[in-house]
N, CA, C and O atoms as a CHARMM CRD file, in Angstrom:
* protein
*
  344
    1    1 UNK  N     30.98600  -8.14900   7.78200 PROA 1      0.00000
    2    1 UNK  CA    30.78800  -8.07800   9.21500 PROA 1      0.00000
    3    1 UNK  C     31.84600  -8.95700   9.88500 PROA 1      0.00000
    4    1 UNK  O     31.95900 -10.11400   9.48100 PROA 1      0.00000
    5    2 UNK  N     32.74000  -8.45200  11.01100 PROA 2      0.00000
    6    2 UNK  CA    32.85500  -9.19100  11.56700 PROA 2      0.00000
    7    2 UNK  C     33.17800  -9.00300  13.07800 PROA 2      0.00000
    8    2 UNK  O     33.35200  -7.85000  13.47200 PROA 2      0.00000
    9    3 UNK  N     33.28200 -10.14800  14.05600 PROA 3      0.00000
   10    3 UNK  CA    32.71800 -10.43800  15.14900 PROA 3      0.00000
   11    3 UNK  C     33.78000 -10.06700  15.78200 PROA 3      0.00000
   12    3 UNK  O     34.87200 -10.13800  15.21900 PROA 3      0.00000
   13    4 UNK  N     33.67900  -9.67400  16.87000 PROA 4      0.00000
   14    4 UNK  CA    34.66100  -8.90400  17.67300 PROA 4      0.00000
   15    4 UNK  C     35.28200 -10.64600  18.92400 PROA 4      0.00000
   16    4 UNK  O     36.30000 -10.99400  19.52300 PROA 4      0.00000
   17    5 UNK  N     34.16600 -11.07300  18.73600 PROA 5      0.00000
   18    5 UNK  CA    34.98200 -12.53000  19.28500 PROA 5      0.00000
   19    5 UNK  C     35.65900 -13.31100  18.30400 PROA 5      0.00000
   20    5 UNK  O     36.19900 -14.41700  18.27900 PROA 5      0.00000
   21    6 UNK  N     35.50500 -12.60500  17.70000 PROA 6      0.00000
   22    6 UNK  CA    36.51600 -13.74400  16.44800 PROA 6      0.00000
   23    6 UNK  C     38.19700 -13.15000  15.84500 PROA 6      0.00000
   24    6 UNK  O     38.92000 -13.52100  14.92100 PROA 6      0.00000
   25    7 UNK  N     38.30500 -12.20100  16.77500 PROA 7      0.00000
   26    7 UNK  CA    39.43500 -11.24000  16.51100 PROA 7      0.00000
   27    7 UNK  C     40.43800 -10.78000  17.58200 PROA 7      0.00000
   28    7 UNK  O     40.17800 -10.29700  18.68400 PROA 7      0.00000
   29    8 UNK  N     41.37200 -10.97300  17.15300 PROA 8      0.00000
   30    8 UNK  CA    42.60900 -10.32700  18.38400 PROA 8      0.00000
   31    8 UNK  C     42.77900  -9.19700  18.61300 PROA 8      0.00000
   32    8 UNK  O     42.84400  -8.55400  17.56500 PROA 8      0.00000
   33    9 UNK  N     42.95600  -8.25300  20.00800 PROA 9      0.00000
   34    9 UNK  CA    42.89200  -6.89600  20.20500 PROA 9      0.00000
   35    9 UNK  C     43.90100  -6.58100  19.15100 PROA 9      0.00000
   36    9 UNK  O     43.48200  -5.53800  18.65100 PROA 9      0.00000
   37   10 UNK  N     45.03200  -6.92900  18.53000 PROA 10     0.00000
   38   10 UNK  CA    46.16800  -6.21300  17.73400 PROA 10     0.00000
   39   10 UNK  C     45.63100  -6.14100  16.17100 PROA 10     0.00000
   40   10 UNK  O     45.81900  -5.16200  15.45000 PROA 10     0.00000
   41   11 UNK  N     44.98200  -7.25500  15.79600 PROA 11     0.00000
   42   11 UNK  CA    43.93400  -7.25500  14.73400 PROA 11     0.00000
   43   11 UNK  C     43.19400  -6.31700  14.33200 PROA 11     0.00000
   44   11 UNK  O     43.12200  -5.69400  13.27200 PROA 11     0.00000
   45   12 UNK  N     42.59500  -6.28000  15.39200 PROA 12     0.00000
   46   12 UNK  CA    41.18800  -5.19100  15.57200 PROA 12     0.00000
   47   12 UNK  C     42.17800  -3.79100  15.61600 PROA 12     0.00000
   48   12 UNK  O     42.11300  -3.05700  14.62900 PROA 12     0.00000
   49   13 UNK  N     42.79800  -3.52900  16.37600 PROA 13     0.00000
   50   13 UNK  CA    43.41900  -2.47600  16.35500 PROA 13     0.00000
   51   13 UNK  C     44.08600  -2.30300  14.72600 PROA 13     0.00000
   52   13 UNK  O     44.21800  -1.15700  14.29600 PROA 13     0.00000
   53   14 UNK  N     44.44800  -3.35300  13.95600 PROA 14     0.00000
   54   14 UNK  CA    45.17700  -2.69900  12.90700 PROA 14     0.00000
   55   14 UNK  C     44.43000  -2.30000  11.92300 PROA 14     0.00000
   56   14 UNK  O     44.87000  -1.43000  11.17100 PROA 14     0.00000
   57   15 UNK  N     43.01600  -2.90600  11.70000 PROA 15     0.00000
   58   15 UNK  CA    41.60300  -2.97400  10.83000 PROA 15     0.00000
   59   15 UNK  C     41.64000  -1.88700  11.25500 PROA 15     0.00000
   60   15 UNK  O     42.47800  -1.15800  10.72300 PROA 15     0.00000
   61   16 UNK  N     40.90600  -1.36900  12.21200 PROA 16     0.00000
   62   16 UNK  CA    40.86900   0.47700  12.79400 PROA 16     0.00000
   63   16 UNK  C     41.51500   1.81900  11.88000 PROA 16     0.00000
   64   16 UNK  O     41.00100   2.79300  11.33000 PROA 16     0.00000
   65   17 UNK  N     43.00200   1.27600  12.04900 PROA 17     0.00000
   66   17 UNK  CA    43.99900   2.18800  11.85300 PROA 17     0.00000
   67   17 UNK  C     43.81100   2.57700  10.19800 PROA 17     0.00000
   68   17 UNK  O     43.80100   3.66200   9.61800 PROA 17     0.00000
   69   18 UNK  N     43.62300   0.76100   9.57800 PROA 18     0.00000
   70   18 UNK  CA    43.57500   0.99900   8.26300 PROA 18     0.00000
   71   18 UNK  C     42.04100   1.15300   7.60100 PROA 18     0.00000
   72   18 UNK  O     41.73300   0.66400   6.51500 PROA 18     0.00000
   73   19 UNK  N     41.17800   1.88900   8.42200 PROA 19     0.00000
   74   19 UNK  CA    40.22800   1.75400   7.66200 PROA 19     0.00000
   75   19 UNK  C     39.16400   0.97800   7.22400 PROA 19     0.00000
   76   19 UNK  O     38.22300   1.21500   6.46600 PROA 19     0.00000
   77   20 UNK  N     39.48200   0.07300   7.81300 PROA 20     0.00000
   78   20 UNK  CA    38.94500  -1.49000   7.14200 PROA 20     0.00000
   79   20 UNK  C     37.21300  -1.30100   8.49100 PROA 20     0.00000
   80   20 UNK  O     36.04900  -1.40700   8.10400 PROA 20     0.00000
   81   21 UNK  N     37.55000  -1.08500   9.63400 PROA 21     0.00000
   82   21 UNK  CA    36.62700  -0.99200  10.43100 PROA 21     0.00000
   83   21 UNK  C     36.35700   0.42300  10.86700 PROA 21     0.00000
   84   21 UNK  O     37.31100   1.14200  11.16300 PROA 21     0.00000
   85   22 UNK  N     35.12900   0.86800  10.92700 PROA 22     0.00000
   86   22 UNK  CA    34.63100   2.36700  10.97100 PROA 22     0.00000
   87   22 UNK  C     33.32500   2.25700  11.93500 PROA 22     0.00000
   88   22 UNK  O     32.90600   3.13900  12.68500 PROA 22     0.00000
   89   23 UNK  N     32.89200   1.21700  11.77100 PROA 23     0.00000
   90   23 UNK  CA    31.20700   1.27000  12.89500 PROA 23     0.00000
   91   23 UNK  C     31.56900  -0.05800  13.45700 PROA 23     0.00000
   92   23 UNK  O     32.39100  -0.90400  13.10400 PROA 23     0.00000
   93   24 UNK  N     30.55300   0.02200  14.62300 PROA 24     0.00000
   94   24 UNK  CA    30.24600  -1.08000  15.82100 PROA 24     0.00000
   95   24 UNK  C     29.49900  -1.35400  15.96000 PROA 24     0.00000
   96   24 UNK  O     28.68700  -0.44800  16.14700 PROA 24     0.00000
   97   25 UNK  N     28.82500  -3.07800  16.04000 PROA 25     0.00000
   98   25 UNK  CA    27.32500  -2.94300  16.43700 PROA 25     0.00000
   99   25 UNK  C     26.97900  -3.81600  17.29800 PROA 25     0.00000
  100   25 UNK  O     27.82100  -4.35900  18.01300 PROA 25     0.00000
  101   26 UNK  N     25.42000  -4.14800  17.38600 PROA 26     0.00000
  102   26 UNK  CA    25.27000  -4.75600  18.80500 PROA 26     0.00000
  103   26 UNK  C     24.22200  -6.14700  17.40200 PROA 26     0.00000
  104   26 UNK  O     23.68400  -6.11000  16.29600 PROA 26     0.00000
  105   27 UNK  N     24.44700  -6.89000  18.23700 PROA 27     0.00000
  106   27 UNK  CA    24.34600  -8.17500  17.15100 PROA 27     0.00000
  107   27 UNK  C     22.48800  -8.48600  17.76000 PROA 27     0.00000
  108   27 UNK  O     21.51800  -8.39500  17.00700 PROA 27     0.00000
  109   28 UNK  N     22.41900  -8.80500  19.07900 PROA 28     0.00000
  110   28 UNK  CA    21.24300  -9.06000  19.42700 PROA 28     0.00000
  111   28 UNK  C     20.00100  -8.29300  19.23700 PROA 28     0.00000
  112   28 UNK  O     18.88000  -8.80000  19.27600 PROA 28     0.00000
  113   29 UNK  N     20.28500  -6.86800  19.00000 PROA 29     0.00000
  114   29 UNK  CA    19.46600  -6.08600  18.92000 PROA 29     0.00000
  115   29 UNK  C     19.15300  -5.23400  17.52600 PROA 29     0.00000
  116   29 UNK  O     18.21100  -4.45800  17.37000 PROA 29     0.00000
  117   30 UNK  N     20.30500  -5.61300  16.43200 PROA 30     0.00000
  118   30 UNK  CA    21.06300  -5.39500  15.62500 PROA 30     0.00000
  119   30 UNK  C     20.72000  -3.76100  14.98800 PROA 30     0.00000
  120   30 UNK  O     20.06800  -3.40000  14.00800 PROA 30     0.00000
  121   31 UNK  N     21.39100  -3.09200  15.90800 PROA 31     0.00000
  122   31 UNK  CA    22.37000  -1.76700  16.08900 PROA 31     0.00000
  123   31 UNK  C     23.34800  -1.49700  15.61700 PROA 31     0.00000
  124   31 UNK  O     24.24300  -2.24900  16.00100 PROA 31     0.00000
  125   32 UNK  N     23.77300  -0.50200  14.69600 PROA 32     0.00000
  126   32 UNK  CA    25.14400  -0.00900  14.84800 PROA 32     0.00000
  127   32 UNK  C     25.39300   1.42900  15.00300 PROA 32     0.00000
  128   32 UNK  O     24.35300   2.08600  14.95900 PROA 32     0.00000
  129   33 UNK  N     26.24300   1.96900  15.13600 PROA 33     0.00000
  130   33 UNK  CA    26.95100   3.45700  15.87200 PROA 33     0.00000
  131   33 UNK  C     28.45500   3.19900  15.49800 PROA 33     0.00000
  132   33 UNK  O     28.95900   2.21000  14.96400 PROA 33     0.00000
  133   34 UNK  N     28.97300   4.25700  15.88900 PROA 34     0.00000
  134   34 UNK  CA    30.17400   5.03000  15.91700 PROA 34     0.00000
  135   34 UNK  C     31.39900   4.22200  16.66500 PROA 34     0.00000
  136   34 UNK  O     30.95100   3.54100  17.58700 PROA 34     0.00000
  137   35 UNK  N     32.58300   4.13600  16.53900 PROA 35     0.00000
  138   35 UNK  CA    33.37000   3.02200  17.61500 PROA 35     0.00000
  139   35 UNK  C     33.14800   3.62300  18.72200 PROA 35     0.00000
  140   35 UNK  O     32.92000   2.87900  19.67600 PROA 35     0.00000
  141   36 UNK  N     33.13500   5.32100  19.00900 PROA 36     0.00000
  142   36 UNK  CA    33.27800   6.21800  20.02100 PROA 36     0.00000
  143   36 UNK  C     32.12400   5.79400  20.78500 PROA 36     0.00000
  144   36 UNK  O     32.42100   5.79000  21.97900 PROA 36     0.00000
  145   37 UNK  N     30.86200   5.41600  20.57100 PROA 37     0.00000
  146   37 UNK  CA    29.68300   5.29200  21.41800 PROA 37     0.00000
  147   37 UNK  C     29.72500   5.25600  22.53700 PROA 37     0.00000
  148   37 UNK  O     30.13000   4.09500  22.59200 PROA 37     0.00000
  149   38 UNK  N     29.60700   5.72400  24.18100 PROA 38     0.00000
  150   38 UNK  CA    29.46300   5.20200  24.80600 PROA 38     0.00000
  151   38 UNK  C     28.88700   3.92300  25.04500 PROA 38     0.00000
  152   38 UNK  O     29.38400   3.00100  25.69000 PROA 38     0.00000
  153   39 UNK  N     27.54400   3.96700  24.32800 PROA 39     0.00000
  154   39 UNK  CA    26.59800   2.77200  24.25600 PROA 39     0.00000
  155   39 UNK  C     27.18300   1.02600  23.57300 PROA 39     0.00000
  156   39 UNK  O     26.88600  -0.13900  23.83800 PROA 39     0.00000
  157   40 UNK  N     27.79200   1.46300  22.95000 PROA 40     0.00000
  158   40 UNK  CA    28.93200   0.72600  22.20300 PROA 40     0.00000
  159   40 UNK  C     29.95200  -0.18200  22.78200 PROA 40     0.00000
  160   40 UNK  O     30.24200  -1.35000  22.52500 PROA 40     0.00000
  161   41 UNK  N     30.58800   0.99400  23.95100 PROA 41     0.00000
  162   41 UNK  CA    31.86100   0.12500  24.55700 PROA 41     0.00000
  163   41 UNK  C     31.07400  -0.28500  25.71200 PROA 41     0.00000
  164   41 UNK  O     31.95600  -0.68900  26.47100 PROA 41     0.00000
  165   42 UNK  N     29.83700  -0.45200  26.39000 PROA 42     0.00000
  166   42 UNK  CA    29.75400  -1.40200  27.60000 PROA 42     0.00000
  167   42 UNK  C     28.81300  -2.66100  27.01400 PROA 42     0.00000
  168   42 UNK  O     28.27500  -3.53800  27.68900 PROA 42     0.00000
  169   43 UNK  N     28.77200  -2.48100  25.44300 PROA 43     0.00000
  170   43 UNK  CA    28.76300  -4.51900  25.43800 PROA 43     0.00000
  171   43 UNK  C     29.13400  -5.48800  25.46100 PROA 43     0.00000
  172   43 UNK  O     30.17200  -5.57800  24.80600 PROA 43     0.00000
  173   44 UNK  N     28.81900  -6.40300  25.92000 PROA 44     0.00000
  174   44 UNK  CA    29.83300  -7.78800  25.71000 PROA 44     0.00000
  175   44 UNK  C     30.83300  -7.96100  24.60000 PROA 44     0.00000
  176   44 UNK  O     30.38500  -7.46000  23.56800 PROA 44     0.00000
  177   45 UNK  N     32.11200  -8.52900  24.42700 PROA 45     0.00000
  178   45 UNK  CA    32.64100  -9.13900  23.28000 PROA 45     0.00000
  179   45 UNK  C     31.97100  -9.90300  22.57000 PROA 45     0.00000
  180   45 UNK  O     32.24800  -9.81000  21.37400 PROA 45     0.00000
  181   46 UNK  N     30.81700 -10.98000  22.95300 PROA 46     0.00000
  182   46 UNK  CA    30.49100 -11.81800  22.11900 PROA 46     0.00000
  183   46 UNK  C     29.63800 -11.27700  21.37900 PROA 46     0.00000
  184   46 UNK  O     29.21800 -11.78900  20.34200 PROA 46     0.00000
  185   47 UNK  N     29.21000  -9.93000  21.93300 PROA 47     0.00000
  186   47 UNK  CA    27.50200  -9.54700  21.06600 PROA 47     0.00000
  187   47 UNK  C     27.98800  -8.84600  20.05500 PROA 47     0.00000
  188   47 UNK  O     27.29800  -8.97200  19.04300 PROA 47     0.00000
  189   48 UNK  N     29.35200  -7.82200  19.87800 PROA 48     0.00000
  190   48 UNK  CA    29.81400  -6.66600  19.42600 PROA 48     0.00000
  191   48 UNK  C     30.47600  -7.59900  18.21800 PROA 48     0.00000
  192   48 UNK  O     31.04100  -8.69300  18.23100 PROA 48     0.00000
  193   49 UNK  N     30.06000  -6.41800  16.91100 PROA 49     0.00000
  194   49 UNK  CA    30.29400  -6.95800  15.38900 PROA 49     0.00000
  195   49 UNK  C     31.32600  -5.63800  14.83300 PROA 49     0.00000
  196   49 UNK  O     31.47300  -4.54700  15.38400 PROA 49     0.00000
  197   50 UNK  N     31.62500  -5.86900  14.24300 PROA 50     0.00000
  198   50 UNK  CA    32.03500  -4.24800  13.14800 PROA 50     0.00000
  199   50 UNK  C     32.41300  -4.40300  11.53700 PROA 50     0.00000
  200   50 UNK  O     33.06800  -5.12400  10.78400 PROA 50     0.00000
  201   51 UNK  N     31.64300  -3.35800  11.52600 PROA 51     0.00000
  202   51 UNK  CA    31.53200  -3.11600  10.18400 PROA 51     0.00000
  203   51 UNK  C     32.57800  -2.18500   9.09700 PROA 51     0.00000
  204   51 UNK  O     33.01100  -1.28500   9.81800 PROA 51     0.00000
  205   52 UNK  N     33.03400  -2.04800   8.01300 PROA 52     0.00000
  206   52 UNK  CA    33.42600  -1.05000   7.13100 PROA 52     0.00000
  207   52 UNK  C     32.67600   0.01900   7.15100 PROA 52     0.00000
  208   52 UNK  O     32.94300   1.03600   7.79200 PROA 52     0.00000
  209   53 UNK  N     31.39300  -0.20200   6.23300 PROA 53     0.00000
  210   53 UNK  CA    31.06900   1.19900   6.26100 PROA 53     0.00000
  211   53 UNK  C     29.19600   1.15200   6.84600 PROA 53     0.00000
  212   53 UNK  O     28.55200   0.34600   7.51600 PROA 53     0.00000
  213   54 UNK  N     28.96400   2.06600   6.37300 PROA 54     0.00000
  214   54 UNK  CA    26.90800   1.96200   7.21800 PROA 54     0.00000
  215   54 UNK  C     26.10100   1.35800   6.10300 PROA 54     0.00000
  216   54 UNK  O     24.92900   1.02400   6.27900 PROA 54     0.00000
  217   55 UNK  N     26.76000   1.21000   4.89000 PROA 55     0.00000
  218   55 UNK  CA    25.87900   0.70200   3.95400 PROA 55     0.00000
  219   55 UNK  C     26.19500  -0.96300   4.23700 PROA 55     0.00000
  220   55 UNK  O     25.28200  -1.64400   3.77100 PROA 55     0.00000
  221   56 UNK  N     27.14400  -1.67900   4.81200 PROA 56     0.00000
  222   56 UNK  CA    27.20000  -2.84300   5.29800 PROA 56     0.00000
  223   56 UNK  C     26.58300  -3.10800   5.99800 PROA 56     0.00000
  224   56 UNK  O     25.91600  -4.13300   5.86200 PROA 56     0.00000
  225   57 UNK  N     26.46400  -2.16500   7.33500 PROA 57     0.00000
  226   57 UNK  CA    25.68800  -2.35300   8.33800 PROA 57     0.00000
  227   57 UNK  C     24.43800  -2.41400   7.85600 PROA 57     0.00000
  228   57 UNK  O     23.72100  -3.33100   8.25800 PROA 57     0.00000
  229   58 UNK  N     23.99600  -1.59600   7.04000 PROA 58     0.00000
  230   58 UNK  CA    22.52000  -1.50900   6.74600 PROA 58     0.00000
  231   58 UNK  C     22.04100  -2.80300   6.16600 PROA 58     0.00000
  232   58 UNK  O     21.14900  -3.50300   6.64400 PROA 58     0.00000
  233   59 UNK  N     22.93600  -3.11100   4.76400 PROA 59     0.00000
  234   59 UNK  CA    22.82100  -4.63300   4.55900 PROA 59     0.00000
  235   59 UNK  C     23.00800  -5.57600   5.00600 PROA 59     0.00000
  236   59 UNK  O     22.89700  -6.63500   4.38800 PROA 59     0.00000
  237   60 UNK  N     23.38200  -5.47400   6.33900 PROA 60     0.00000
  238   60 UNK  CA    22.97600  -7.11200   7.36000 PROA 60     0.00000
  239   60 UNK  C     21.61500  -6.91000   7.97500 PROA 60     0.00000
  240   60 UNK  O     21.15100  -7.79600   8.69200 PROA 60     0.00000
  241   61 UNK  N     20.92300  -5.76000   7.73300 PROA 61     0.00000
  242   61 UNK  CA    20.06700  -5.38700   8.48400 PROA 61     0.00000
  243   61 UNK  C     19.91200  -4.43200   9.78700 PROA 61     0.00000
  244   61 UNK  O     18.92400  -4.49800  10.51800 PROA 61     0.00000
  245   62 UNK  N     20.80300  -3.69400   9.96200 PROA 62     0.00000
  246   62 UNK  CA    21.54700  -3.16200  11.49800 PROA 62     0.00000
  247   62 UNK  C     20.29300  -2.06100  11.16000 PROA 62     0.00000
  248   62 UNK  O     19.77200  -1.90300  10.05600 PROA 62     0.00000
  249   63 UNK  N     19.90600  -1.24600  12.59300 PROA 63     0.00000
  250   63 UNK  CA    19.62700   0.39900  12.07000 PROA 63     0.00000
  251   63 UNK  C     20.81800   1.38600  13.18700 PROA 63     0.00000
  252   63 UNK  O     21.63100   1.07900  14.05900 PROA 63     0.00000
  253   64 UNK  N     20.41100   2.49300  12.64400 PROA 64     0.00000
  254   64 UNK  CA    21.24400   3.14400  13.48900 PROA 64     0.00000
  255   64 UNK  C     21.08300   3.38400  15.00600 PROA 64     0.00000
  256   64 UNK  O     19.89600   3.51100  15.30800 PROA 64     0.00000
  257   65 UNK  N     21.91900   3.48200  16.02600 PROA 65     0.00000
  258   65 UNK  CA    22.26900   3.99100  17.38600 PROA 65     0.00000
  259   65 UNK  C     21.33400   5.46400  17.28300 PROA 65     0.00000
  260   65 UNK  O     21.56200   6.36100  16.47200 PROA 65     0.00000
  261   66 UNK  N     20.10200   5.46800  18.43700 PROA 66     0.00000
  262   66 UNK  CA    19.84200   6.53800  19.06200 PROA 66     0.00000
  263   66 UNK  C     20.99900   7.77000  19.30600 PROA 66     0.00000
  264   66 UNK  O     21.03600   8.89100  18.79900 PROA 66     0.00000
  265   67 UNK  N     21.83300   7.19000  20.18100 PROA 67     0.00000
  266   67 UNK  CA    22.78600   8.11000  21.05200 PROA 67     0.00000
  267   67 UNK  C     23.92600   8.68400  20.57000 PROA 67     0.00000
  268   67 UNK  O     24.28700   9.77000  21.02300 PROA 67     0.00000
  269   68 UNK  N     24.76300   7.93100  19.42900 PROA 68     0.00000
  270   68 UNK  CA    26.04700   8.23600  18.53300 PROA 68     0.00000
  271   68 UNK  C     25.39900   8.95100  17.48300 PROA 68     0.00000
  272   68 UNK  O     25.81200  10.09400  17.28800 PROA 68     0.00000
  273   69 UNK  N     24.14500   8.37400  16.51000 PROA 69     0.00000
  274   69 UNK  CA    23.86500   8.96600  14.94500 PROA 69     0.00000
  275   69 UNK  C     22.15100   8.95700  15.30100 PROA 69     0.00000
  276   69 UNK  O     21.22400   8.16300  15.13700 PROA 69     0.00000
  277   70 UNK  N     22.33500  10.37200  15.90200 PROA 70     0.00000
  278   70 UNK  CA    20.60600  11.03000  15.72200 PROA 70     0.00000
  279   70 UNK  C     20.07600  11.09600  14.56100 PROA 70     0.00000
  280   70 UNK  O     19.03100  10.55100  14.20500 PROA 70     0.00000
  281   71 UNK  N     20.93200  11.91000  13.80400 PROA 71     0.00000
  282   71 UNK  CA    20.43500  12.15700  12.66300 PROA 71     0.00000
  283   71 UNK  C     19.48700  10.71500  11.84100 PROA 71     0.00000
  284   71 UNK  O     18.29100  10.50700  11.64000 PROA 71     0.00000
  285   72 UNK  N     20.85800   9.89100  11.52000 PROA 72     0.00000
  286   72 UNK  CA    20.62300   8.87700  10.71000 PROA 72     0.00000
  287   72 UNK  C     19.64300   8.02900  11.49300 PROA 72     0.00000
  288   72 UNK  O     18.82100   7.36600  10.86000 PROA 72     0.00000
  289   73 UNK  N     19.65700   7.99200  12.77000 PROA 73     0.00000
  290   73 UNK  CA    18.17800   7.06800  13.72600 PROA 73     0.00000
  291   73 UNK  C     16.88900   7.68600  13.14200 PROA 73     0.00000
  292   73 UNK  O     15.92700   6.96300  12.88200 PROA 73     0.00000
  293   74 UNK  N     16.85900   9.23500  12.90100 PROA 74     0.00000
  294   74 UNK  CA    15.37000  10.10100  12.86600 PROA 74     0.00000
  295   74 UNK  C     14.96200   9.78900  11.49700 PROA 74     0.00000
  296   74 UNK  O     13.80300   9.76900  11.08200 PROA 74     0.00000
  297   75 UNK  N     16.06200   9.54000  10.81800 PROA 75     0.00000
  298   75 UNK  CA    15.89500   9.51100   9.27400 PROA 75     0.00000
  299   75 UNK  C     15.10900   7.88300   9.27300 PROA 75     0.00000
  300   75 UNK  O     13.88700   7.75300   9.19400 PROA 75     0.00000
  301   76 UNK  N     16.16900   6.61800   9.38400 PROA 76     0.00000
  302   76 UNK  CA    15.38400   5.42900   9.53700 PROA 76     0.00000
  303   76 UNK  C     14.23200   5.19600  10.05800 PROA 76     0.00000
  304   76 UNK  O     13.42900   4.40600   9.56100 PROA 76     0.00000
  305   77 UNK  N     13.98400   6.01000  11.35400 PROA 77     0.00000
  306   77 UNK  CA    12.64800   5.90800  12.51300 PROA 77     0.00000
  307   77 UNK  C     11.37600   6.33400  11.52500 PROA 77     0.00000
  308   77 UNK  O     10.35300   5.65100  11.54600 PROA 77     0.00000
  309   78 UNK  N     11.48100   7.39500  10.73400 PROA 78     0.00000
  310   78 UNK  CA    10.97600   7.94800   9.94400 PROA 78     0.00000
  311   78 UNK  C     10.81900   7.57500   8.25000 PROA 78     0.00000
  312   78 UNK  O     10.19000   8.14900   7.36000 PROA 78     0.00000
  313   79 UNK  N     11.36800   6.79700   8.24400 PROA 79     0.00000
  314   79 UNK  CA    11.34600   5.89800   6.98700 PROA 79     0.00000
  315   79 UNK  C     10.24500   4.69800   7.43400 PROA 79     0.00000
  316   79 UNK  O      9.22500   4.36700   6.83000 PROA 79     0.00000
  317   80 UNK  N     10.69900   4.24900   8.48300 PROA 80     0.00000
  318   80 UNK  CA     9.41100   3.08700   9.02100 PROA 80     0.00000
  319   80 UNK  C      8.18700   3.27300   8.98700 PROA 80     0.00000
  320   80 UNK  O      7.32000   2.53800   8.51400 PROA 80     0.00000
  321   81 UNK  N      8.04800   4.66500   9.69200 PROA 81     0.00000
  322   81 UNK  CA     6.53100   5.30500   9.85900 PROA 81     0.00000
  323   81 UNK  C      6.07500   5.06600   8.85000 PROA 81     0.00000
  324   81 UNK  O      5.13900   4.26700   8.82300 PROA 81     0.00000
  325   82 UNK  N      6.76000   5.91900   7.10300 PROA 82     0.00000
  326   82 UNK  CA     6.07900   5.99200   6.19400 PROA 82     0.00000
  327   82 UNK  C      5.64900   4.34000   5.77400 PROA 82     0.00000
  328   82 UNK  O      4.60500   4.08300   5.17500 PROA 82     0.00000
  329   83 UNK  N      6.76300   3.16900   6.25100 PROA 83     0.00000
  330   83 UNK  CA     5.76900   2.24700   5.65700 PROA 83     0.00000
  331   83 UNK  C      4.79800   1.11900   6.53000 PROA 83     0.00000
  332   83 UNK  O      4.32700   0.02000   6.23700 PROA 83     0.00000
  333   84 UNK  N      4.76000   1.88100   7.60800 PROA 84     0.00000
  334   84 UNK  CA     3.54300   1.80100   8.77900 PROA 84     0.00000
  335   84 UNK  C      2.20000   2.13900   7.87800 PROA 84     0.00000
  336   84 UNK  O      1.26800   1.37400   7.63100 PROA 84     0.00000
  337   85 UNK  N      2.37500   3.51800   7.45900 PROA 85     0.00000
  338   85 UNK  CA     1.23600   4.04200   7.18000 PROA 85     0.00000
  339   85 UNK  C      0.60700   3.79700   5.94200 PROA 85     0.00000
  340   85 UNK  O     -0.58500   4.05200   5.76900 PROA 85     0.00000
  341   86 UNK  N      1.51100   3.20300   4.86000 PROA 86     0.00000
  342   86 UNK  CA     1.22700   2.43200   3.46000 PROA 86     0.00000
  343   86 UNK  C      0.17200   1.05900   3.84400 PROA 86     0.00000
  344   86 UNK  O     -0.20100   0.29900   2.95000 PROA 86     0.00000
């Protein structure tokens, strides 16, 4: 993970290019999505993290973005239920 305040726009931009960064997330609420998100680009610098891949994200604990990854939100949302109901 790392912190989007802890990084220079040319940095961040070169992580991007090479791969190194692929998801975005929201630290307080701990979210991640797509770089494209709308939801994504109107957070603060200090809150916004990014990740390599979703299995990182997942292992800091993140779940997925409603609005960028439906799919993968319905899938997690639905993983909870089942252990609601256990």
């Amino acid at each position: 993970m790392i912190r989007h305040s802890e990084i220079d726009r040319n940095t961040l931009r070169r992580l991007v290019h090479a791969g190194k960064i692929k998801f975005g997330g929201y630290r307080p609420g701990k979210i991640y999505g797509t770089l494209h998100c709308p939801s994504g680009k109107r957070m603060k610098t200090e809150n916004r993290v990014f990740f390599e891949s979703e299995q990182e994200a997942i292992d800091a604990g993140y779940r997925p973005c409603g609005h960028c990854m439906p799919e993968q939100y319905q899938r997690w949302k639905a993983g909870r239920a089942r252990l609601r109901q256990q």
